[in-house]
C-alpha positions, 0 to 999 in steps of 0.5 A: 554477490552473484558472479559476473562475467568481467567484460565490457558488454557485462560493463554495458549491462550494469551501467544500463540497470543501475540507471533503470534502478535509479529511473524507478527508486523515485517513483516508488519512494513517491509512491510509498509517500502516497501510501502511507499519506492515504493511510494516515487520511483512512485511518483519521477517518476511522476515527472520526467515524467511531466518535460519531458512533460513540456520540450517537451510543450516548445519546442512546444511553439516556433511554435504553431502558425502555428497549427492554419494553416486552415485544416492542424491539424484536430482533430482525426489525432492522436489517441491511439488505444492501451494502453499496460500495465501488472500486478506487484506485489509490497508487495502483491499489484497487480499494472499496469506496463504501457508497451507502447501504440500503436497509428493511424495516419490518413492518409493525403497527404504528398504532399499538407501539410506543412513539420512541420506536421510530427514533430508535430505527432511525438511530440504529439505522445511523450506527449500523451506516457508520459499523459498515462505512468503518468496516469498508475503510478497514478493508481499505486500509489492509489493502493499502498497508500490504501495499505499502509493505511491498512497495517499502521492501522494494525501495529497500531492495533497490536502495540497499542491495541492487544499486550498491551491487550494480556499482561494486560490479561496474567497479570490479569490471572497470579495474579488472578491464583497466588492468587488462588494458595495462598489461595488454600495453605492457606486453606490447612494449615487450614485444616492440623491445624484443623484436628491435632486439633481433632487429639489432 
């Protein structure tokens, strides 16, 4: 506990920010609510993300095989050339909104490849939406948690430590003023009587 000076203007002090304390404790505690509301909502939807991916990986499994087809699938046929996200604000907390991804297909010869090759982009070009809509809510979701982190050791700041101190203080500050008024009562009494004294 920090030294304080035992006077009614430290008194005054005191009193004015254990009521700010308790003005802001509120509005953090509402925010954290917040926080830790949106990151259960980002991470569900992480969630439901990977179940889509899972789903669409699946499906894909009944005709991998003919992936390996010699030249058909060349590494580089698909590739994203854009990722097109915004800024959101969540309780004061800049975060990406993936908006969508723009993508390139090389060009190749619909003639001499195989019919499946176009359900095969289009597949991929679904995952890799998926992988980078999951990779921007994961950003989301650290920026929120150091949020909500910071915010927590601020609630517990106020509610564990700086409100208890200012009411030990204001405490201290009124017995040790209220105990200066008493004697400051008492030695008036003693000098009222000592001065009837050789009044007499």
């Amino acid at each position: 506990m920090a030294k304080i000076k035992l006077t009614k203007n430290e008194l005054k002090k005191q009193k004015d920010e254990l009521k700010m304390f308790r003005r802001y404790l509120p509005t953090l505690m509402l925010k954290k609510q917040q926080l830790q509301m949106e990151i259960r909502t980002t991470e569900a939807r992480i969630r439901d993300l990977m179940t889509e991916k899972d789903r669409i990986d699946e499906s894909f499994k009944a005709w991998i095989a003919v992936f390996g087809e010699n030249g058909v699938f060349v590494p580089g046929l698909l590739r994203v050339t854009s990722l097109r996200t915004e800024t959101g604000n969540i309780a004061g907390v800049e975060i990406p909104v993936f908006k969508g991804a723009d993508f390139a297909v090389r060009e190749y010869d619909l003639v001499s490849n195989p019919l499946w090759l176009d359900a095969a982009i289009e597949n991929l070009r679904k995952v890799l939406l998926l992988d980078l809509e999951a990779g921007t809510l994961e950003e989301q979701r650290r920026r929120l948690d150091r949020e909500l982190r910071t915010t927590t050791q601020r609630v517990n700041l106020f509610e564990k430590v700086k409100i208890p101190e200012a009411r030990a203080n204001i405490k201290v500050i009124r017995v040790y003023l209220g105990d200066q008024q008493t004697a400051a009562v008492v030695r008036g009494k003693i000098a009222k009587r000592g001065m009837e004294k050789v009044a007499q």
